[in-house]
mmCIF file as gemmi writes it, N, C-alpha and C atoms, coordinates in Angstrom:
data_model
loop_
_atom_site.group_PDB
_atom_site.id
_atom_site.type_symbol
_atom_site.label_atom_id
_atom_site.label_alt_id
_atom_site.label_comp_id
_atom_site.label_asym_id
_atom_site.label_entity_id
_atom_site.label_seq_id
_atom_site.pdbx_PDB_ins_code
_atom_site.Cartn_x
_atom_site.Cartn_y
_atom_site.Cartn_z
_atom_site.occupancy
_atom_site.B_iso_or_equiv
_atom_site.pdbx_formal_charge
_atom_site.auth_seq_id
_atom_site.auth_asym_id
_atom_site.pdbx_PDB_model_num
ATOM 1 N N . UNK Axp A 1 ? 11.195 -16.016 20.231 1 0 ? 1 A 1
ATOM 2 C CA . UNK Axp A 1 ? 10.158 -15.263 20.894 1 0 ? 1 A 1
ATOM 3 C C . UNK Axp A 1 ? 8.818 -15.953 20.676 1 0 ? 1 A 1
ATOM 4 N N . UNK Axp A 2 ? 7.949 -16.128 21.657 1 0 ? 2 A 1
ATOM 5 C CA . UNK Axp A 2 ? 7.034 -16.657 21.523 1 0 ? 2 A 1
ATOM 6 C C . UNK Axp A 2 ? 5.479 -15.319 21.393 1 0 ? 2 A 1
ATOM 7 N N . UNK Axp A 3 ? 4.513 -15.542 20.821 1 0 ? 3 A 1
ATOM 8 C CA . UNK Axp A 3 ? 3.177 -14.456 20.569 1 0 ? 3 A 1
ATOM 9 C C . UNK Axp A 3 ? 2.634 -14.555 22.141 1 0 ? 3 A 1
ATOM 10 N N . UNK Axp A 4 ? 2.69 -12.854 22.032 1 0 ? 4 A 1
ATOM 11 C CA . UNK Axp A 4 ? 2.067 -12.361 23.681 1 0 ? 4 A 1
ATOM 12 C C . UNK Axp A 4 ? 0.172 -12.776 23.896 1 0 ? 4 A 1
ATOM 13 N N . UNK Axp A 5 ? 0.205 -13.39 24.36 1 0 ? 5 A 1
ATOM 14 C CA . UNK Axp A 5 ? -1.129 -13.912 24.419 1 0 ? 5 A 1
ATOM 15 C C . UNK Axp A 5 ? -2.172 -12.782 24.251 1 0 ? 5 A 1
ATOM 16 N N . UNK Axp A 6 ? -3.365 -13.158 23.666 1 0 ? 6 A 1
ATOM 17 C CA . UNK Axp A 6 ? -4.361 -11.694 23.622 1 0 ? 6 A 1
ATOM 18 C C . UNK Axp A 6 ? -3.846 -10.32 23.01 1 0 ? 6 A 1
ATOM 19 N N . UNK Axp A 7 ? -2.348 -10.731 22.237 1 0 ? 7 A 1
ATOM 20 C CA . UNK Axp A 7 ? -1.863 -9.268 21.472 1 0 ? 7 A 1
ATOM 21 C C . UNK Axp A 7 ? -2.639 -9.487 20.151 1 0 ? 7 A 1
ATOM 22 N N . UNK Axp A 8 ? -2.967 -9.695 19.389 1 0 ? 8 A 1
ATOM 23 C CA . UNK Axp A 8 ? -3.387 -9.592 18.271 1 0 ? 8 A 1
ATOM 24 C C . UNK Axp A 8 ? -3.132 -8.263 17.16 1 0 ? 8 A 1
ATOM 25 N N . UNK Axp A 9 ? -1.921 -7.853 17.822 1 0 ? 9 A 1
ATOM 26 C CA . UNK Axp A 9 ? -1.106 -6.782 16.823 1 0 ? 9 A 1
ATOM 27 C C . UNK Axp A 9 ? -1.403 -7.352 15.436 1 0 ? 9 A 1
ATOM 28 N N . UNK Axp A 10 ? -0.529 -8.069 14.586 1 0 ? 10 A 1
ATOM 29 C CA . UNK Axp A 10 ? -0.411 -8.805 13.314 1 0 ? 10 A 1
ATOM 30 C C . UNK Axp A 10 ? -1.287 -8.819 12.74 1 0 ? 10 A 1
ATOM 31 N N . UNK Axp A 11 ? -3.03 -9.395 13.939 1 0 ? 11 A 1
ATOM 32 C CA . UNK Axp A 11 ? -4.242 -9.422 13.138 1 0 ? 11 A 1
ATOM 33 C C . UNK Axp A 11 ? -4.834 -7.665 12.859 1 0 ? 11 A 1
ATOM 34 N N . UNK Axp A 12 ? -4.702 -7.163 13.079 1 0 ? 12 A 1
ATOM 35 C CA . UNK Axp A 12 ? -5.2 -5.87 13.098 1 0 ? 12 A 1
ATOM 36 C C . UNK Axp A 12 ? -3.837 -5.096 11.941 1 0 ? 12 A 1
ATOM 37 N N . UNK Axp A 13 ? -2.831 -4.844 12.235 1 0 ? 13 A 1
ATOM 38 C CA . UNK Axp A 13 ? -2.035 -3.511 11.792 1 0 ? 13 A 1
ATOM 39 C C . UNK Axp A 13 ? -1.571 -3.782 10.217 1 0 ? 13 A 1
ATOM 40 N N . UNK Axp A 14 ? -1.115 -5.351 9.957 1 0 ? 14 A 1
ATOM 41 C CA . UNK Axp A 14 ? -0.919 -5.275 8.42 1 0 ? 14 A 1
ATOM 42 C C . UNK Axp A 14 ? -2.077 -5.605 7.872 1 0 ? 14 A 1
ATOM 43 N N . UNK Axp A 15 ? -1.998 -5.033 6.445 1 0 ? 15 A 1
ATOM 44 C CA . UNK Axp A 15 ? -2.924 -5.284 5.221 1 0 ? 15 A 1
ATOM 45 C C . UNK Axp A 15 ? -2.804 -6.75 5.15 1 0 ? 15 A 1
ATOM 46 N N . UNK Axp A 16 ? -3.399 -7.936 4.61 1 0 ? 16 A 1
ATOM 47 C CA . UNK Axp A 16 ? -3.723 -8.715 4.019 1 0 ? 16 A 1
ATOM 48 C C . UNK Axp A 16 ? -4.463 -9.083 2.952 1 0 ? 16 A 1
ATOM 49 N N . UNK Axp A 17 ? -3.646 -9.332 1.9 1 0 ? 17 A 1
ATOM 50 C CA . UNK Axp A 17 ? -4.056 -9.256 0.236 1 0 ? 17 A 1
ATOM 51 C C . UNK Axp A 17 ? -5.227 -10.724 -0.221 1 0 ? 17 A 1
ATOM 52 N N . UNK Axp A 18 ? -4.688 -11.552 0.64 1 0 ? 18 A 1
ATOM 53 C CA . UNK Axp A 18 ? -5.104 -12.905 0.768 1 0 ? 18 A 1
ATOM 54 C C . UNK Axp A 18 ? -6.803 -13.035 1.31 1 0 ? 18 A 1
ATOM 55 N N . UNK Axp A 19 ? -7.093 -14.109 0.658 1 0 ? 19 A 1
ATOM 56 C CA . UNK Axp A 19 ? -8.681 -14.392 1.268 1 0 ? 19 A 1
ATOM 57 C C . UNK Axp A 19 ? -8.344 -14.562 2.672 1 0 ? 19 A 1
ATOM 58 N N . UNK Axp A 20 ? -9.241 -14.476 3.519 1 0 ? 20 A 1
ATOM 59 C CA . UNK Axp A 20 ? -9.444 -15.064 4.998 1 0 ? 20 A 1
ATOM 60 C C . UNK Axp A 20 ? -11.087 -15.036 5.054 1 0 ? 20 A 1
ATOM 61 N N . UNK Axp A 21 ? -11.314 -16.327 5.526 1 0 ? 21 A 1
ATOM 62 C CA . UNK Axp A 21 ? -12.803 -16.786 5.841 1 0 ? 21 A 1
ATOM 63 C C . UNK Axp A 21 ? -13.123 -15.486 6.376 1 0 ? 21 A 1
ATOM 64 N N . UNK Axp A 22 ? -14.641 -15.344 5.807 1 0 ? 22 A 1
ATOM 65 C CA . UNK Axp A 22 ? -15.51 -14.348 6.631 1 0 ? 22 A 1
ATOM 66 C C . UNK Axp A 22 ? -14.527 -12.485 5.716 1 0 ? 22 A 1
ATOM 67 N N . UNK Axp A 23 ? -13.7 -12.875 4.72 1 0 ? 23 A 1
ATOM 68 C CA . UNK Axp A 23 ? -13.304 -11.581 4.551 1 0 ? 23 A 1
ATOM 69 C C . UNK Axp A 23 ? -12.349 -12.011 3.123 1 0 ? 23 A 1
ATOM 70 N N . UNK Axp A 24 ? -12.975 -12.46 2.238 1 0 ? 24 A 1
ATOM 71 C CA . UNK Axp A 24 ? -12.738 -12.827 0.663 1 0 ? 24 A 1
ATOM 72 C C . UNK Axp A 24 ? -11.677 -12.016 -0.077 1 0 ? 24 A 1
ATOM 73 N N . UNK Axp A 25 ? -11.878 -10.305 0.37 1 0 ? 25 A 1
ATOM 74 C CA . UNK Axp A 25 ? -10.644 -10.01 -0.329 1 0 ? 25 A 1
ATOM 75 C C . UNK Axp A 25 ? -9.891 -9.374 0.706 1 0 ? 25 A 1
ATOM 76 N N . UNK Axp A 26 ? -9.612 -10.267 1.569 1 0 ? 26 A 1
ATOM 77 C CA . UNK Axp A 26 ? -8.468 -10.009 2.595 1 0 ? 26 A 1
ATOM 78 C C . UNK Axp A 26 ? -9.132 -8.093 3.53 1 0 ? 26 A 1
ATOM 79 N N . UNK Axp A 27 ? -7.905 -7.842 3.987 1 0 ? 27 A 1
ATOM 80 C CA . UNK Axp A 27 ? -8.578 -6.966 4.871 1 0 ? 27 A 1
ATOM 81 C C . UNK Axp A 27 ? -7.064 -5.59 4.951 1 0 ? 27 A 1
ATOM 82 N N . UNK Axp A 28 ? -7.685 -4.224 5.183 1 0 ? 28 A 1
ATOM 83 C CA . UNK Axp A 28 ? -6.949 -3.234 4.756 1 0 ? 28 A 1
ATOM 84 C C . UNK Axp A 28 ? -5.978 -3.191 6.079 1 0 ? 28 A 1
ATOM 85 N N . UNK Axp A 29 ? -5.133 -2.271 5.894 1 0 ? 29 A 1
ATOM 86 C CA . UNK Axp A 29 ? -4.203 -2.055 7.362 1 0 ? 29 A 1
ATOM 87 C C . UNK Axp A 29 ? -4.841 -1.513 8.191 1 0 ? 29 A 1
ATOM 88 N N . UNK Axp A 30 ? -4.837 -1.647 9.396 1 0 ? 30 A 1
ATOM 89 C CA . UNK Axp A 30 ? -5.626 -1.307 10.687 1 0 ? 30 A 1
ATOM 90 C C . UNK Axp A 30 ? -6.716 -1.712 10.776 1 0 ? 30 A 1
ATOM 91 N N . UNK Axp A 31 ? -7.183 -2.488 10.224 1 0 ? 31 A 1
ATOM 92 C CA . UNK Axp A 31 ? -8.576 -3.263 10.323 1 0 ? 31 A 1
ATOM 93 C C . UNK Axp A 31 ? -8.499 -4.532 10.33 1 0 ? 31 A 1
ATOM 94 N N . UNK Axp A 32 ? -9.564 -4.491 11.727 1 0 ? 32 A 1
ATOM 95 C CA . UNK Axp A 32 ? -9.147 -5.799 12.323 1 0 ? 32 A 1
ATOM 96 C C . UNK Axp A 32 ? -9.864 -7.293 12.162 1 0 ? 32 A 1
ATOM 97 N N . UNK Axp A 33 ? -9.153 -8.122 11.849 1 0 ? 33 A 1
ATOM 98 C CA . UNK Axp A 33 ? -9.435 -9.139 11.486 1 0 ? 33 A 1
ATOM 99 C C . UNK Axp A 33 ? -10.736 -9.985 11.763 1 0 ? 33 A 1
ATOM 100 N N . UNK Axp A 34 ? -11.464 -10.441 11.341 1 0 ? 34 A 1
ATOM 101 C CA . UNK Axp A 34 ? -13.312 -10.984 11.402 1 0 ? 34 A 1
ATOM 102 C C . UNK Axp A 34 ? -12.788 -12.345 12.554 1 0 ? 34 A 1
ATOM 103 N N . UNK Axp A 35 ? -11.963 -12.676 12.126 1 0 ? 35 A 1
ATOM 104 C CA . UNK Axp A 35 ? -11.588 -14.08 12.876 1 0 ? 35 A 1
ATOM 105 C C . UNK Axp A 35 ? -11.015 -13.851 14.11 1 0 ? 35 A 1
ATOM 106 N N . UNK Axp A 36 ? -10.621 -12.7 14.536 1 0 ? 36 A 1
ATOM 107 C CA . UNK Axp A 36 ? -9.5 -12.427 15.825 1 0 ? 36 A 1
ATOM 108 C C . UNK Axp A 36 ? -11.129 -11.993 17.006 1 0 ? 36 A 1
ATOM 109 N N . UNK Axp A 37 ? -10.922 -12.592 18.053 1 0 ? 37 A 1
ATOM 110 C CA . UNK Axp A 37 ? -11.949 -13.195 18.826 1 0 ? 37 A 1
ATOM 111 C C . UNK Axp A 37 ? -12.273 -11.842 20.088 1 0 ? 37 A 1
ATOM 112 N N . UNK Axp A 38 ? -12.901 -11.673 20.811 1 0 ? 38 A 1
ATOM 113 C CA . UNK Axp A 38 ? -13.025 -10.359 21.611 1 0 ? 38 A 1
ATOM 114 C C . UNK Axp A 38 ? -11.86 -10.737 23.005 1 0 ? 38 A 1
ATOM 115 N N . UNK Axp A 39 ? -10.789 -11.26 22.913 1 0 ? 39 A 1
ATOM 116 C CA . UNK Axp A 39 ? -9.653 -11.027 23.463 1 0 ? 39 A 1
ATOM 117 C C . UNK Axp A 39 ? -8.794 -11.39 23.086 1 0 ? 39 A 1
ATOM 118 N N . UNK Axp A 40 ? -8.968 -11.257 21.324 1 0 ? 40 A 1
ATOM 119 C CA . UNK Axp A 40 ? -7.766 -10.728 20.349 1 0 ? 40 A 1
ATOM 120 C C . UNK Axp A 40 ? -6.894 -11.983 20.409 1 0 ? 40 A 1
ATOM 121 N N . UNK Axp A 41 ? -7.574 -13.504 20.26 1 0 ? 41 A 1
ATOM 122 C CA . UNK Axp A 41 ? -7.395 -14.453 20.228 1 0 ? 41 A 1
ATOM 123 C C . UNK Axp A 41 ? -8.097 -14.944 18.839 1 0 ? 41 A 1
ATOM 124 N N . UNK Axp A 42 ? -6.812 -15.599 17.886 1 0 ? 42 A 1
ATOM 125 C CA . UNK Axp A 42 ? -7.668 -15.814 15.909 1 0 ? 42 A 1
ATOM 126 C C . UNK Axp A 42 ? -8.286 -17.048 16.456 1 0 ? 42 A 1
ATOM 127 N N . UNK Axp A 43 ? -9.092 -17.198 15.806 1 0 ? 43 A 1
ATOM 128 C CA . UNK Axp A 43 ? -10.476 -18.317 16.031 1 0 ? 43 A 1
ATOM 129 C C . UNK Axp A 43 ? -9.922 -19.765 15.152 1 0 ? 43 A 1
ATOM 130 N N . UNK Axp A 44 ? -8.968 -19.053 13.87 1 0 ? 44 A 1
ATOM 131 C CA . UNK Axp A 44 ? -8.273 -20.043 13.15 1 0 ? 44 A 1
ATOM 132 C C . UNK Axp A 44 ? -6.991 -20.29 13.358 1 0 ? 44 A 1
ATOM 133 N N . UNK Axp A 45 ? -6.621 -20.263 14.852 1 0 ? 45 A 1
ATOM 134 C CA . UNK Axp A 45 ? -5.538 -20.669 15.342 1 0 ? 45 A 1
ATOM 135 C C . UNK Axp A 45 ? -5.347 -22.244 15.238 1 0 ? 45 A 1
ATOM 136 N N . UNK Axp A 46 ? -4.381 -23.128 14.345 1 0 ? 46 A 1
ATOM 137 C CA . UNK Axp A 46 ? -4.181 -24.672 14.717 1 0 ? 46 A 1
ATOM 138 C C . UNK Axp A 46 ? -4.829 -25.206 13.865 1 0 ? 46 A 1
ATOM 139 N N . UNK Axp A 47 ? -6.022 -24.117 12.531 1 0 ? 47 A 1
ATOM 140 C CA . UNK Axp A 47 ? -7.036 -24.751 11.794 1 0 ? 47 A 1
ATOM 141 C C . UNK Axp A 47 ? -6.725 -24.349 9.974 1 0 ? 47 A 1
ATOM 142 N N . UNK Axp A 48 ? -6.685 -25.839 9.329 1 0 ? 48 A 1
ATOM 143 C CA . UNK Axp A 48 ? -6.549 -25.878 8.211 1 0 ? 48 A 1
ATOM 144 C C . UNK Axp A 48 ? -6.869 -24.356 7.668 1 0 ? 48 A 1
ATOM 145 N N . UNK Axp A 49 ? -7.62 -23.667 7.697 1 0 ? 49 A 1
ATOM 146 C CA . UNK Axp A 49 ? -8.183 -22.79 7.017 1 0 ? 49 A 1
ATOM 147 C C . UNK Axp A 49 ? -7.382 -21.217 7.183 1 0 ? 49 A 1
ATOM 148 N N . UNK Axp A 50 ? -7.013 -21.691 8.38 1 0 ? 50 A 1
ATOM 149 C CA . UNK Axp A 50 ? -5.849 -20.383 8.469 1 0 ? 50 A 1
ATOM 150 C C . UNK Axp A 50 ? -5.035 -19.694 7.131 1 0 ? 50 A 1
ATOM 151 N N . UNK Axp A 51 ? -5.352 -18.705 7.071 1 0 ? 51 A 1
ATOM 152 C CA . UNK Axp A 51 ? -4.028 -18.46 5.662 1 0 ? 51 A 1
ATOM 153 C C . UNK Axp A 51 ? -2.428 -18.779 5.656 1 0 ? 51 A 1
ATOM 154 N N . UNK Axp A 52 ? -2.004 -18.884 4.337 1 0 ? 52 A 1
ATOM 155 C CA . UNK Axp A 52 ? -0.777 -18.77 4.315 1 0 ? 52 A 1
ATOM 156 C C . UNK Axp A 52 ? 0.501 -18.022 4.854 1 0 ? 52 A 1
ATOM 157 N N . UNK Axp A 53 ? -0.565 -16.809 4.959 1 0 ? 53 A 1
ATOM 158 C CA . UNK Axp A 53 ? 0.357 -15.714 4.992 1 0 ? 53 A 1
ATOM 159 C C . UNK Axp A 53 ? 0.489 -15.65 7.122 1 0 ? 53 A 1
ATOM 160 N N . UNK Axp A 54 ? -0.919 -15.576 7.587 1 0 ? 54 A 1
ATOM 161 C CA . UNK Axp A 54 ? -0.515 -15.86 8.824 1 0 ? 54 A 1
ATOM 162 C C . UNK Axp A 54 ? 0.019 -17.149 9.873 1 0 ? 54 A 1
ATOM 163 N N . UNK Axp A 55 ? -0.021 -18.033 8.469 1 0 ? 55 A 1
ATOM 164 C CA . UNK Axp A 55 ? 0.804 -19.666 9.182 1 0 ? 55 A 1
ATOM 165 C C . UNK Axp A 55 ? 2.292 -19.024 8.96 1 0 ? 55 A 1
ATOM 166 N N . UNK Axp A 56 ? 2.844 -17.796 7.986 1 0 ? 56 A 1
ATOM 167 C CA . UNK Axp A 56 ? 4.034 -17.627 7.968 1 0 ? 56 A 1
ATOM 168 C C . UNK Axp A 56 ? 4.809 -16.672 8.876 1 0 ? 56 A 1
ATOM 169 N N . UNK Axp A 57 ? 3.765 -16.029 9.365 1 0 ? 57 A 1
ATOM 170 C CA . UNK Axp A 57 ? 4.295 -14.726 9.857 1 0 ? 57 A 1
ATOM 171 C C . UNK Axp A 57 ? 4.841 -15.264 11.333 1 0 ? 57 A 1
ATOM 172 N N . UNK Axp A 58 ? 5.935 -15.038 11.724 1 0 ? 58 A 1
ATOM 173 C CA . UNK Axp A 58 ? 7.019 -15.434 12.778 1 0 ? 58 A 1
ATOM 174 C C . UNK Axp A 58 ? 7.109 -14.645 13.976 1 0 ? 58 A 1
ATOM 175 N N . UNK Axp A 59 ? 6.513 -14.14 15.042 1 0 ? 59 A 1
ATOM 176 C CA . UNK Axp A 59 ? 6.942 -13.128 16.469 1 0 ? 59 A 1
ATOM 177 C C . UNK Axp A 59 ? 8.389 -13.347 16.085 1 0 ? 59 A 1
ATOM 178 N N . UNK Axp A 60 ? 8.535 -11.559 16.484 1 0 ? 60 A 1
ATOM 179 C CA . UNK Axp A 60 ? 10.32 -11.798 16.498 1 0 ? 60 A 1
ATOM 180 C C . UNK Axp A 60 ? 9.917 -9.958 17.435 1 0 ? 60 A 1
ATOM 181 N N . UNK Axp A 61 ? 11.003 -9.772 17.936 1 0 ? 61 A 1
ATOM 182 C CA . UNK Axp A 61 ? 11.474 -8.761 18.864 1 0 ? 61 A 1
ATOM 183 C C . UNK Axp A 61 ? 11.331 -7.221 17.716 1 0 ? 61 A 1
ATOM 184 N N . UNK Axp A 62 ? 11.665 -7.158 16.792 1 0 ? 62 A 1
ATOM 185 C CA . UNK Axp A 62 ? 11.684 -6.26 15.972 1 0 ? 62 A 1
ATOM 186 C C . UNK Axp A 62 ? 10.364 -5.743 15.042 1 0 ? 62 A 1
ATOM 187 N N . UNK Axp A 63 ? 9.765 -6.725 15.436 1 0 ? 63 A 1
ATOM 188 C CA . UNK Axp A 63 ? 8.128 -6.214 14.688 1 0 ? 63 A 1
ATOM 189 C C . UNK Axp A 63 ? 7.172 -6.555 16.113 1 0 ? 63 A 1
ATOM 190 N N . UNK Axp A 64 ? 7.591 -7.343 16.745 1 0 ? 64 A 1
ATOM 191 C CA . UNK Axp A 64 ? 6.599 -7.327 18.21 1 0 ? 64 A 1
ATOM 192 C C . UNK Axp A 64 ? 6.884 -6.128 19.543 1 0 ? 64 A 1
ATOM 193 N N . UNK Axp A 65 ? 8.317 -6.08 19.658 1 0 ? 65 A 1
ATOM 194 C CA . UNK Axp A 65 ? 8.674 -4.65 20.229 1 0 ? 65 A 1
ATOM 195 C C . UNK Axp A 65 ? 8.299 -5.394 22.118 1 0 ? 65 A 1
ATOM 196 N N . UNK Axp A 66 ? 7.976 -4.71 22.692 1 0 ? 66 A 1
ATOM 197 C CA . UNK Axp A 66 ? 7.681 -5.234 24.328 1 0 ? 66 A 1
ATOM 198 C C . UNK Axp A 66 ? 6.395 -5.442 24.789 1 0 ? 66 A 1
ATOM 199 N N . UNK Axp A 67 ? 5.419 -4.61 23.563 1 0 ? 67 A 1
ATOM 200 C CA . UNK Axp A 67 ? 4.221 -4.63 24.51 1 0 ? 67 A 1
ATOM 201 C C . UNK Axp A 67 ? 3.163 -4.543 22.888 1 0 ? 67 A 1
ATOM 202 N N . UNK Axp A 68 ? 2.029 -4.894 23.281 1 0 ? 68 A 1
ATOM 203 C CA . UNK Axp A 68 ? 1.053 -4.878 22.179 1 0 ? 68 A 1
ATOM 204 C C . UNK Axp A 68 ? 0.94 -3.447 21.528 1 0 ? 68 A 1
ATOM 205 N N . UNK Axp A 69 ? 0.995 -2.452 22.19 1 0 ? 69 A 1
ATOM 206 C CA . UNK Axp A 69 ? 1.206 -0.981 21.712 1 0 ? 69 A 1
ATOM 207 C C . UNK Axp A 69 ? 2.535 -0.814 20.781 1 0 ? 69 A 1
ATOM 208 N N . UNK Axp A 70 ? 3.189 -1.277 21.051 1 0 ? 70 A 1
ATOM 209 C CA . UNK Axp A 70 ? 4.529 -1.307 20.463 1 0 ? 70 A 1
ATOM 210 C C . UNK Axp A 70 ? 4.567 -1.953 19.419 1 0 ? 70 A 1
ATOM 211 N N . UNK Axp A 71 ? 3.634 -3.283 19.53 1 0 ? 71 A 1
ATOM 212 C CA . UNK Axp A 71 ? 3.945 -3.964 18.05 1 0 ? 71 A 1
ATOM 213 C C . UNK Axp A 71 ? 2.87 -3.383 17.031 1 0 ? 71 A 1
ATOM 214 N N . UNK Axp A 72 ? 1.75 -2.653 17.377 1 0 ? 72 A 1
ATOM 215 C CA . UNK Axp A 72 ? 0.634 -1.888 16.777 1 0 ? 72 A 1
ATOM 216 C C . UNK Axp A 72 ? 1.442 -1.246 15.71 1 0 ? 72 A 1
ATOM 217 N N . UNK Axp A 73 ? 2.332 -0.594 16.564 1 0 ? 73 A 1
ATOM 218 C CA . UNK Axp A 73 ? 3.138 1.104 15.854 1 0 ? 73 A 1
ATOM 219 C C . UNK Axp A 73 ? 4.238 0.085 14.841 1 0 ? 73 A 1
ATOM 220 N N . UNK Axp A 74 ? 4.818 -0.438 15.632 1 0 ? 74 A 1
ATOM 221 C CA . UNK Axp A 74 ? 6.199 -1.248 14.503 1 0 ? 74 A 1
ATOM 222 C C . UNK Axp A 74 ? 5.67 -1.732 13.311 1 0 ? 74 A 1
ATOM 223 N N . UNK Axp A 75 ? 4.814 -2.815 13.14 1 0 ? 75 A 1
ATOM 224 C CA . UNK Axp A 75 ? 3.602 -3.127 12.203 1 0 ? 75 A 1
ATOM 225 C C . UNK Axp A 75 ? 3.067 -2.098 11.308 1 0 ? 75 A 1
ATOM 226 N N . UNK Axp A 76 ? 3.072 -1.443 11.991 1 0 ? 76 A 1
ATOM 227 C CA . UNK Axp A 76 ? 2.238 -0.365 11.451 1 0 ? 76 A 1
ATOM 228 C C . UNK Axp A 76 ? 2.759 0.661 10.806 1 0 ? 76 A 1
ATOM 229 N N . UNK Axp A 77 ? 3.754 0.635 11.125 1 0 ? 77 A 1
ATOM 230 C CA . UNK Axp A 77 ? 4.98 1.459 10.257 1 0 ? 77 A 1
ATOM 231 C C . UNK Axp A 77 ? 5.906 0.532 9.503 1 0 ? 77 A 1
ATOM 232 N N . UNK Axp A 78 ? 5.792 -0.32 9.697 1 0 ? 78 A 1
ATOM 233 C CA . UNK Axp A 78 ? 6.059 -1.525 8.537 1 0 ? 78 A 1
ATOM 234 C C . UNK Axp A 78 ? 4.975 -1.289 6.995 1 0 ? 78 A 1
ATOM 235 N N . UNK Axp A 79 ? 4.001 -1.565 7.24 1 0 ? 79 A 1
ATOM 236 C CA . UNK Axp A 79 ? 3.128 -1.75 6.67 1 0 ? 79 A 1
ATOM 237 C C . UNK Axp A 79 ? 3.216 -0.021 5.646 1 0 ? 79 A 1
ATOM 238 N N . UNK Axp A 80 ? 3.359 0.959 6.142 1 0 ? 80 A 1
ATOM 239 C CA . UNK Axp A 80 ? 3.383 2.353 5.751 1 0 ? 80 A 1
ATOM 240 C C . UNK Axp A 80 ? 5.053 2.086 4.886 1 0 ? 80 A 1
ATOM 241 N N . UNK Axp A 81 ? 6.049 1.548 5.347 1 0 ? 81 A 1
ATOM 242 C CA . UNK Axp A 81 ? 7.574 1.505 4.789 1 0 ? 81 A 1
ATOM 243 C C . UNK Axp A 81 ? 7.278 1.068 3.723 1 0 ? 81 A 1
ATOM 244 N N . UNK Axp A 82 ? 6.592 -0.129 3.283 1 0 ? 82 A 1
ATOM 245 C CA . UNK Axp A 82 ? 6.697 -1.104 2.37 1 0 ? 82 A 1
ATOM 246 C C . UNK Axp A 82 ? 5.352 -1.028 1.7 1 0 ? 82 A 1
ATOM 247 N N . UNK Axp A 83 ? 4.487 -0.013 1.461 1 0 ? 83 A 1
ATOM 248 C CA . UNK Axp A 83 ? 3.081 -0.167 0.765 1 0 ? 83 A 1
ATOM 249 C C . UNK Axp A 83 ? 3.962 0.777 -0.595 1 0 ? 83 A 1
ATOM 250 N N . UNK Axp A 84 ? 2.927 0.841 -1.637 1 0 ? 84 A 1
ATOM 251 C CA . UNK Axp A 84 ? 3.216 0.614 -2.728 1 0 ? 84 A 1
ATOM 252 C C . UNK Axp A 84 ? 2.387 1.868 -3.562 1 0 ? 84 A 1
């Protein structure tokens, strides 16, 4: 599966524990990423500085779902399954 252009689900719905430029101690769930651009395009797409965690994270059918609404909620109830 390839990332739905302008979805920027991933940047917005999970927590991130990790630094990301412009946001040092990472950023809470549902809050959306400093770097994700006003049509939800990351600015550190292709760039060294990108984190680890989003050079790892993979589109797949089961956390992206059909439509950007869909991967909001899946994510997002990911993120609620597995918090701590």
């Amino acid at each position: 599966m390839e990332c739905r252009a302008g979805c920027g689900a991933c940047c917005i719905a999970p927590s991130i524990s990790s630094p990301i430029p412009g946001m040092p101690n990472g950023k809470a769930a549902g809050e959306r990423c400093v770097q994700l651009d006003e049509r939800d395009f990351c600015r550190l797409f292709g760039l060294p500085e990108r984190p680890a965690v989003c050079l790892g994270f993979k589109p797949d059918e089961m956390v992206c779902g059909g439509s950007r609404e869909e991967a909001l909620r899946l994510l997002g109830w990911l993120e609620q399954a597995t918090a701590i």
